[in-house]
C-alpha positions as CSV (number, residue, x, y, z in Angstrom):
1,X,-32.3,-90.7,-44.6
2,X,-31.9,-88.6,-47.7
3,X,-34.1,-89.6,-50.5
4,X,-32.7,-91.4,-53.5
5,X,-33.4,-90.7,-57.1
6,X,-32.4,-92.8,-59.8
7,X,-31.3,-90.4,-62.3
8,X,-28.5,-89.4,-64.7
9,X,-28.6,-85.0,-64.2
10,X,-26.7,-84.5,-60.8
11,X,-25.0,-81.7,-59.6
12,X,-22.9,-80.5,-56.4
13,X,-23.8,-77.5,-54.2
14,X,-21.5,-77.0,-51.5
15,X,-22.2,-74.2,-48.8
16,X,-20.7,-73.3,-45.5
17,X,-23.0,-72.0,-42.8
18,X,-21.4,-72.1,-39.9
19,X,-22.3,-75.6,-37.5
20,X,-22.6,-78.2,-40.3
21,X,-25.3,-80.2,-37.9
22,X,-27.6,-77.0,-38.3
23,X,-27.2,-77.1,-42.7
24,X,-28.7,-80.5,-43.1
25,X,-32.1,-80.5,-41.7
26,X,-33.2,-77.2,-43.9
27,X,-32.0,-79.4,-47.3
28,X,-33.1,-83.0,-46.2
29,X,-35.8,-85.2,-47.1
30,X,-36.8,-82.5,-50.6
31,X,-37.6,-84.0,-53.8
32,X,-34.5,-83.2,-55.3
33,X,-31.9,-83.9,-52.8
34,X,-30.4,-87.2,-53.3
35,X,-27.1,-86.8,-50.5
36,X,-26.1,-84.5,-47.9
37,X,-23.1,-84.7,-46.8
38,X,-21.3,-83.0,-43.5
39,X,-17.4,-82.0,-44.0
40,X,-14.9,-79.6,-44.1
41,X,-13.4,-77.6,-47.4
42,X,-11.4,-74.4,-48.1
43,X,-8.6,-75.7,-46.4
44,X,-4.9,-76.7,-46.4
45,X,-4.6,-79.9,-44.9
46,X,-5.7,-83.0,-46.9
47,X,-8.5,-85.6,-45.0
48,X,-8.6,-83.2,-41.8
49,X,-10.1,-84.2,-38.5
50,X,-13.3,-82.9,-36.9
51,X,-11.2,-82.2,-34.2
52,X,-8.4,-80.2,-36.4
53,X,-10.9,-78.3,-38.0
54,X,-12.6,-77.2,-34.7
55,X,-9.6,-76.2,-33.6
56,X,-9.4,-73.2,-36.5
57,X,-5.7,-74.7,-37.7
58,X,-6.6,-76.0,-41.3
59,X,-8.4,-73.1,-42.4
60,X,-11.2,-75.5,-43.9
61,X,-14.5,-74.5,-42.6
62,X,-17.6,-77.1,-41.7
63,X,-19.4,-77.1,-45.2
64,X,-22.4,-79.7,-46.2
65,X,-22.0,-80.9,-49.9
66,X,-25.5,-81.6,-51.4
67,X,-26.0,-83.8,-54.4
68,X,-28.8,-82.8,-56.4
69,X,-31.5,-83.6,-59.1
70,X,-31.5,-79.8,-60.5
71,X,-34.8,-80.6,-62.7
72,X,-36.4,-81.2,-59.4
73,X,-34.5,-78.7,-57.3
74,X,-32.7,-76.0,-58.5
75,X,-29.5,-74.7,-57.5
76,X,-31.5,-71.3,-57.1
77,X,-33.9,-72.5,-54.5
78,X,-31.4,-74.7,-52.8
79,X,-29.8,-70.6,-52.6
80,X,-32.9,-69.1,-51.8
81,X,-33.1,-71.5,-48.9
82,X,-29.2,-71.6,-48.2
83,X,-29.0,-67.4,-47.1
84,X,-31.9,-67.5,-44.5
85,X,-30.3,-70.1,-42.8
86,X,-27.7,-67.9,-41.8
87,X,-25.8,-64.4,-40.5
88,X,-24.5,-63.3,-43.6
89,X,-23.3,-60.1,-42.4
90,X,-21.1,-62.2,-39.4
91,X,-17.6,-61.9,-40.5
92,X,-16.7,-63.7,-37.6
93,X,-18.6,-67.5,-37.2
94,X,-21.8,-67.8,-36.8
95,X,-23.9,-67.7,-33.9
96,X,-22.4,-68.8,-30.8
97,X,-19.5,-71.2,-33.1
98,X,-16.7,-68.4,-33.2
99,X,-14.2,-68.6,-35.5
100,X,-12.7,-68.4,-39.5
101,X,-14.1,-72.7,-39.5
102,X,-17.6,-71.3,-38.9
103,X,-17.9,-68.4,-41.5
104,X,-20.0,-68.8,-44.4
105,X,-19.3,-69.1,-47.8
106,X,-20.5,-70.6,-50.9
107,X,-18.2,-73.0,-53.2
108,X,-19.7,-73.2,-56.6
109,X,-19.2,-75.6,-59.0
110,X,-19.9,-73.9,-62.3
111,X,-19.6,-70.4,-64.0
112,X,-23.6,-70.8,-63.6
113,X,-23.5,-71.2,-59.9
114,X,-21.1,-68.3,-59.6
115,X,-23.2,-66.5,-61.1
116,X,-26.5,-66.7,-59.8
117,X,-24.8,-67.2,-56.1
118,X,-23.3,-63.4,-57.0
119,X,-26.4,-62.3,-58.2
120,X,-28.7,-63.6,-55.1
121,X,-25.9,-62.3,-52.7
122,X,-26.4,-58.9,-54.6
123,X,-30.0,-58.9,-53.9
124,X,-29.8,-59.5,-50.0
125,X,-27.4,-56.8,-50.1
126,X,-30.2,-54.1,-51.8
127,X,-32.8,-56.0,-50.0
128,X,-32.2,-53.2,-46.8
129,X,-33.2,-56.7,-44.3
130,X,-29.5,-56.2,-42.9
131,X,-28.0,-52.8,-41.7
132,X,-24.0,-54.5,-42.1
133,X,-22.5,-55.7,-45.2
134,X,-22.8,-59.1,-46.2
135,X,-19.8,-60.9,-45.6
136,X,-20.6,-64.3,-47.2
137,X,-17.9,-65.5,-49.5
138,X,-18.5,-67.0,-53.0
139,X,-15.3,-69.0,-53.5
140,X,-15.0,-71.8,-56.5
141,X,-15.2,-74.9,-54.6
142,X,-12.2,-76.9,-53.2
143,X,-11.3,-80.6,-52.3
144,X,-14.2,-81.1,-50.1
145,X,-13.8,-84.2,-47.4
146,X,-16.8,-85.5,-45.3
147,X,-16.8,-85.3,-41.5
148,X,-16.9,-88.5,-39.7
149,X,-19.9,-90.9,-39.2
150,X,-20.5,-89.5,-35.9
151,X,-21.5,-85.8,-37.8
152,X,-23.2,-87.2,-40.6
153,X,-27.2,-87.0,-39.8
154,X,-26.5,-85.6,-36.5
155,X,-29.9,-84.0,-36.0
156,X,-31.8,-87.9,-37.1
157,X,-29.1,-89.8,-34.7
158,X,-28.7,-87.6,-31.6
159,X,-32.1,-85.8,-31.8
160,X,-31.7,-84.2,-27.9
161,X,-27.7,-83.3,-28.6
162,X,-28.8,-81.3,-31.5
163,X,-32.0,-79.1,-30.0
164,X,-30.0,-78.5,-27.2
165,X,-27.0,-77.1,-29.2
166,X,-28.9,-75.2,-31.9
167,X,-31.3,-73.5,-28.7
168,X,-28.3,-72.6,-27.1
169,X,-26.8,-71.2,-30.1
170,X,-29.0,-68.2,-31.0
171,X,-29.4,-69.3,-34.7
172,X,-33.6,-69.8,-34.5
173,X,-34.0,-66.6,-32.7
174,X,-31.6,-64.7,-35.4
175,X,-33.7,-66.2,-38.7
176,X,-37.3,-65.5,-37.1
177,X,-36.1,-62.0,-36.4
178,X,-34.3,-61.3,-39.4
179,X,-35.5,-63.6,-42.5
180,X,-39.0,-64.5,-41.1
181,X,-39.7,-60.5,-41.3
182,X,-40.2,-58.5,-44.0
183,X,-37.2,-56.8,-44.9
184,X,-36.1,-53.6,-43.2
185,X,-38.3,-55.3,-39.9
C-alpha cells in the first residue's frame, strides 16, 4: 500500500504510459507519494469502463493519477522517473498494448508543470538517446476517473498476472536498452 503522509502541500501529477499496471510500481512505496491511482482521462465519455477504454472507443487513455508531497518529491523527479518508463518516440501504444488508449502523454496540472514537463521533454529530444521524434503529448489535464478495484495495485494483488504480462510485453527489455545506456548507446 502507498504510504500516507499527513500533510497540508499536495499536488496531482497525472501521466499516461501506456499499460496503467506497469506505471504504479516505478512511483509506489517513495517518501513522497501519498496515492496512486489507475484510470482513464483524455476522453469523451464520462465514468468509462476498463473494458470501453480497451476497446479504443472513448479516446481516454489508461493514465495513473499520483497524489504527492512536492517538499518530499518533486514534480521534476516524479518526471525524471516518468520518461524512462516509457517509448516516447511510439506514436502508436506502447509496447505490445497497441492503440491511441496506450499512448503516452502527460496532463499537467499547473503553468509550472507545463513548463518543466516541456522543458524535460525538450531535453530527451537533444539528449541524441532516441533516433525518432518524441511523440509524448503534454496536454493540461482532463476529468480523470479511476479504473476499477480489480486494476488498482494490480502488480501487489495479482503478482504472477502482472510479471507475466509485462515479460511478454517488451517494456523491460526496451528501458535496459534504451534508458539504462548512456545516451546515443
Amino acid at each position: 500500500m502507498t504510504q500516507q503522509y499527513e500533510t497540508k502541500n499536495q499536488e496531482l501529477a497525472t501521466f499516461a504510459g501506456g499499460c496503467f499496471w506497469c506505471m504504479v510500481q516505478p512511483f509506489d512505496e517513495l517518501p513522497g507519494i501519498i496515492s496512486i491511482t489507475s484510470g482513464y482521462t483524455g476522453g469523451s465519455v464520462a465514468y468509462p469502463s476498463y473494458e470501453q477504454v480497451k476497446a479504443g472507443t472513448t479516446g481516454h487513455r489508461e493514465a495513473v493519477q499520483i497524489e504527492f508531497d512536492p517538499a518530499l518529491f518533486s514534480y521534476q523527479q516524479l518526471l525524471d522517473l516518468y520518461w524512462p518508463q516509457i517509448d516516447p518516440t511510439d506514436p502508436h501504444g506502447q509496447f505490445h498494448d497497441r492503440g491511441p488508449q496506450y499512448q503516452t502523454a502527460i496532463f499537467y496540472h499547473t503553468e509550472d508543470q507545463r513548463r518543466l514537463a516541456e522543458a524535460s521533454r525538450q531535453r530527451i529530444e537533444e539528449s541524441g538517446r532516441f533516433r525518432q521524434p518524441v511523440v509524448t503529448e503534454i496536454r493540461p489535464a482532463e476529468p480523470f476517473y479511476p479504473a476499477e478495484d480489480s486494476h488498482q495495485d494490480f502488480y501487489k494483488k495479482e503478482r504472477e498476472a502482472y510479471k507475466k504480462d509485462r515479460a511478454l510485453s517488451g517494456r523491460d527489455e526496451f528501458i535496459e536498452t534504451h534508458w539504462d545506456s548512456s545516451p546515443g548507446n
